[in-house]
Wavefront OBJ file of the C-alpha trace (Angstrom):
o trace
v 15.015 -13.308 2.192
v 17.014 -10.703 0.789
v 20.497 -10.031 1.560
v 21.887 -6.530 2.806
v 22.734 -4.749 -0.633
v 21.000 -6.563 -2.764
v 18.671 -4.602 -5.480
v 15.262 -5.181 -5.659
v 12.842 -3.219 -8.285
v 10.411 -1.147 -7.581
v 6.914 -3.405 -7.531
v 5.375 -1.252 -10.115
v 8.515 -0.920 -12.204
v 7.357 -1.868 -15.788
v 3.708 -0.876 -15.573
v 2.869 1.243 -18.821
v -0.770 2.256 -17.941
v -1.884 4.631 -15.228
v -4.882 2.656 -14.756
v -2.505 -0.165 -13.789
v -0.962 1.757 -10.713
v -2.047 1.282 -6.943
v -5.395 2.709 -5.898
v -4.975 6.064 -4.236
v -5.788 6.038 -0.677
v -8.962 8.826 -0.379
v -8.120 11.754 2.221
v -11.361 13.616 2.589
v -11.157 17.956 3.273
v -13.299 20.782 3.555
v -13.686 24.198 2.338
v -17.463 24.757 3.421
v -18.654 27.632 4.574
v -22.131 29.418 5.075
v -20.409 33.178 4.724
v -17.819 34.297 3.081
v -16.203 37.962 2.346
v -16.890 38.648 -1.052
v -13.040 39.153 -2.881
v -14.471 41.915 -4.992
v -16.735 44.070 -2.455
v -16.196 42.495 0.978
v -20.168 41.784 1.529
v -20.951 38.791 3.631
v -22.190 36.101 0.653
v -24.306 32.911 1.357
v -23.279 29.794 0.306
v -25.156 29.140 -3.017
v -23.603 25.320 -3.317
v -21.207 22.966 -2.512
v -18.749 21.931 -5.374
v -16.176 18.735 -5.217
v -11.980 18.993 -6.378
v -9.402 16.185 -6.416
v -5.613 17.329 -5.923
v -3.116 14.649 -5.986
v -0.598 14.947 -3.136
v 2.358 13.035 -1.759
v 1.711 9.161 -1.451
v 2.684 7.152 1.525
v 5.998 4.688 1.210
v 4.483 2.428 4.262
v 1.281 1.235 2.066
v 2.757 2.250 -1.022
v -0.072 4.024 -2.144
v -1.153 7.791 -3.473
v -2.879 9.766 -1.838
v -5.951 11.626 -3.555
v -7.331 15.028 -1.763
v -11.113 15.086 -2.161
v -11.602 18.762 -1.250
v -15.419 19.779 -0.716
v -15.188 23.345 -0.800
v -18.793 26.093 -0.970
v -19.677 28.319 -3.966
v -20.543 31.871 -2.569
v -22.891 34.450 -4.668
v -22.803 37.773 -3.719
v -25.691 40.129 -3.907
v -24.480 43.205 -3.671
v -21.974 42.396 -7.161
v -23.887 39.629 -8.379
v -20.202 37.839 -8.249
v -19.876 34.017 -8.220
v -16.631 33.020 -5.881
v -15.131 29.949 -4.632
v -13.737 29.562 -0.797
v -10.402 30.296 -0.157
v -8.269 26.821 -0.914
v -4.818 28.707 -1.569
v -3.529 26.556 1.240
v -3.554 23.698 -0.644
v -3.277 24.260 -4.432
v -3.509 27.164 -7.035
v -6.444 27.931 -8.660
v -7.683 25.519 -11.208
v -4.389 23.120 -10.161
v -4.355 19.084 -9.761
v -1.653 18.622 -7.517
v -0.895 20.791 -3.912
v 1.879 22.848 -3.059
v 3.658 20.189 -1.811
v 3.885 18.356 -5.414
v 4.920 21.097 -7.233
v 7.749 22.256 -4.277
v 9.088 18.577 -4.648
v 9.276 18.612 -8.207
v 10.973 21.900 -8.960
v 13.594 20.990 -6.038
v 14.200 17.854 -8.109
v 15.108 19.833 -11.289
v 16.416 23.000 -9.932
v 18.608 21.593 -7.031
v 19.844 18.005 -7.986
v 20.006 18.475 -11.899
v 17.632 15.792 -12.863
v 15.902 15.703 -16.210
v 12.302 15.809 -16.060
v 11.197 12.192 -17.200
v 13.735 10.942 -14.088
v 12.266 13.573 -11.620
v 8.504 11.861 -12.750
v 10.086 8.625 -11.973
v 11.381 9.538 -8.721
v 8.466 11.452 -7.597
v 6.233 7.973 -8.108
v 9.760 5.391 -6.883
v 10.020 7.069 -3.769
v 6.721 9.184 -3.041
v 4.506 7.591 -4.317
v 2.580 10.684 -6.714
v 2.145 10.194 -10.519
v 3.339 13.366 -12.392
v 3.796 13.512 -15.910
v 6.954 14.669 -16.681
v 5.345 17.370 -19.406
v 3.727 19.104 -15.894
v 6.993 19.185 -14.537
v 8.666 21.000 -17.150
v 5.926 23.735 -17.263
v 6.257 24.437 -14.089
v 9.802 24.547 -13.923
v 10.063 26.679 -16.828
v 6.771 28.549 -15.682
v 8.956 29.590 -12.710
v 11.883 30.845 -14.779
v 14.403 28.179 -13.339
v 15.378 26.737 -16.429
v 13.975 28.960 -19.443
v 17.111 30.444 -20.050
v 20.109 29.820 -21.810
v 23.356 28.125 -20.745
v 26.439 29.113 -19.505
v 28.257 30.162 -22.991
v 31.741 29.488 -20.652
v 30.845 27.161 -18.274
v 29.991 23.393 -18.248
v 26.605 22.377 -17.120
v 26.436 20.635 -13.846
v 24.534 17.848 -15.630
v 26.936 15.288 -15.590
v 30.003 17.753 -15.401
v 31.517 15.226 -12.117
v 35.035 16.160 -11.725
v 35.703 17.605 -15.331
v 34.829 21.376 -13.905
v 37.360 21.814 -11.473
v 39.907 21.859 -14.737
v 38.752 24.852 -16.204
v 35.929 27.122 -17.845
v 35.384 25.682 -21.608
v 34.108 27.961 -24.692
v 32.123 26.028 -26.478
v 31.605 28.468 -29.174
v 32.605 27.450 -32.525
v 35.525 28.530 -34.052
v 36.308 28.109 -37.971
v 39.804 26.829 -39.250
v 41.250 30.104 -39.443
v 40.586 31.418 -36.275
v 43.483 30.526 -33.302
v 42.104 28.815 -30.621
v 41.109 30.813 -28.051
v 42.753 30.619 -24.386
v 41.066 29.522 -21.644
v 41.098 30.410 -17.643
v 42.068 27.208 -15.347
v 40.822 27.082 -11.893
v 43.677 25.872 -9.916
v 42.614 23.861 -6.817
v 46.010 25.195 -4.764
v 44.755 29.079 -4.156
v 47.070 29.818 -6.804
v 46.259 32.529 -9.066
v 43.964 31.307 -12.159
v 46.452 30.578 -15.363
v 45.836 30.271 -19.392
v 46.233 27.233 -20.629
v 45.453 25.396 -24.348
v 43.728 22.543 -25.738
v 47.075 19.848 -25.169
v 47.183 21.119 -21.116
v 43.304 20.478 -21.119
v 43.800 16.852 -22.652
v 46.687 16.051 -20.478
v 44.527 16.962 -17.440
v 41.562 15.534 -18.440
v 44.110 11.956 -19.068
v 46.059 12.273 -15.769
v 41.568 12.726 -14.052
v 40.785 9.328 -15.877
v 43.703 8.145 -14.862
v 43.501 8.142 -11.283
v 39.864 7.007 -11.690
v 41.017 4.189 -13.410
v 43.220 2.884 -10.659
v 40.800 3.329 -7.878
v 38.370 1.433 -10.037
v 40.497 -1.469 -10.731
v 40.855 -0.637 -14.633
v 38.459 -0.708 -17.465
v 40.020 -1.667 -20.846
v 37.620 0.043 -22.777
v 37.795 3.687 -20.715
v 41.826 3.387 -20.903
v 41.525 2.677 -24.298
v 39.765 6.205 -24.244
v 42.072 7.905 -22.190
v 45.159 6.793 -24.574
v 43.018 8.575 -27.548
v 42.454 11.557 -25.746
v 46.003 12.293 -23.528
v 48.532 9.844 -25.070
v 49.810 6.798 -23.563
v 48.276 7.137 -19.895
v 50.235 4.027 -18.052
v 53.756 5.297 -19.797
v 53.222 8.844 -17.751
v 53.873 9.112 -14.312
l 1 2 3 4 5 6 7 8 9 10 11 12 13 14 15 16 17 18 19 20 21 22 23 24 25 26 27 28 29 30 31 32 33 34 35 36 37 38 39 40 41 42 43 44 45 46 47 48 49 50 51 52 53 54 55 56 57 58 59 60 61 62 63 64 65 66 67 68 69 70 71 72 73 74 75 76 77 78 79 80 81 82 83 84 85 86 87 88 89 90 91 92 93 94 95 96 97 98 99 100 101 102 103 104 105 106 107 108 109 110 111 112 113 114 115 116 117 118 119 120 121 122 123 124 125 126 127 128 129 130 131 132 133 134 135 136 137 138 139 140 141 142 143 144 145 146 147 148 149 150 151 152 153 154 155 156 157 158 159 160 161 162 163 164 165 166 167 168 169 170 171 172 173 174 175 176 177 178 179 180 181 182 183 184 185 186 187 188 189 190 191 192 193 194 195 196 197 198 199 200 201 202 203 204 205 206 207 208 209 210 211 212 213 214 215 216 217 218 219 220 221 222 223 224 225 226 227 228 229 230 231 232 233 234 235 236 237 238 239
């Protein structure tokens, strides 16, 4: 019996093949109509078939299976146009889409809100809910949104892995040749007081005095104060 704590894998941690994966669990809809407003005219159309979609949508922890939407939606011709139209299934998915709203919603948050790349959002979106989304989907539609299409900050870290390093000032990362002076920067001082330039050797010295404190909290790591003697000086001599 496992003990409180104590990691255990995911069961499907290691699988390579889709195939491989649980069996979606089948949730059966409907889109079938006899009449529907034509989009183009707004004449009353018959239902000339019935026509079949799968969307994928969020999987269920308790089984630990996906869940598969087999929509049955009707195929309207009308006479008045001569157009062919589907039924209205914008409540579930887009047009031509494999996965609902929900899916995509999920996976955007992922990116967008907690800053994770997209191979670790596909990973989560199948660890903890249980739909398979490649993680070449989830970049198109994050970058089919506009979320993440443009460029970075040119003075800011990103908040991908920044941690505690952005609370000791806004960085240009813009190269500079040997002849050039280095440029000042702006420190964000966590008292209220007013912001203040500072150079390179106050930016070390900070960034020493961070690990520092880490350091002690976390017992010590040789090889990390190793790293903070390279990059501030001799971190245990300073007070």
């Amino acid at each position: 019996m496992p003990e409180p704590g104590e990691y255990l894998p995911d069961a499907t941690e290691g699988i390579t093949r889709v195939a491989d994966l649980p069996k979606p669990k089948i949730v059966q809809r409907s889109r079938d109509f006899r009449r529907q407003p034509c989009p183009t005219c707004g004449h009353s159309s018959y239902r000339d078939r019935r026509a079949r979609r799968v969307l994928h949508d969020l999987g269920d922890l308790r089984s630990g299976r996906p869940h598969d939407i087999h929509l049955t939606y009707s195929v309207h011709h009308c006479t008045e146009c001569g157009k062919y139209f589907n039924a209205d299934m914008s409540d579930l998915a887009l047009p031509g889409a494999h996965y609902t709203h929900r899916v995509v919603a999920l996976a955007v948050r992922l990116v967008v809100e907690d800053g994770l790349p997209y191979q670790a959002a596909s990973w989560h979106l199948w660890r903890d809910h249980r739909v398979f989304v490649p993680f070449a989907s989830i970049q198109n539609w994050v970058e089919g949104g506009g979320k993440k299409g443009g460029g970075p900050h040119r003075r800011r870290l990103s908040r991908l892995g920044a941690g505690g390093l952005s609370t000791f000032g806004v960085y240009d990362a813009r190269p500079r040749c040997g002849r050039c002076q280095p440029v000042e920067r702006l420190s964000r001082a966590k008292d209220g007081r007013p912001d203040r330039p500072i150079d390179e050797q106050t930016i070390r010295r900070d960034f020493a005095d961070m690990l520092k404190g880490w350091l002690k909290g976390q017992g010590g790591l040789p090889l990390l104060a190793s790293c903070a003697q390279k990059v501030g000086g001799d971190v245990e001599g300073r007070s």
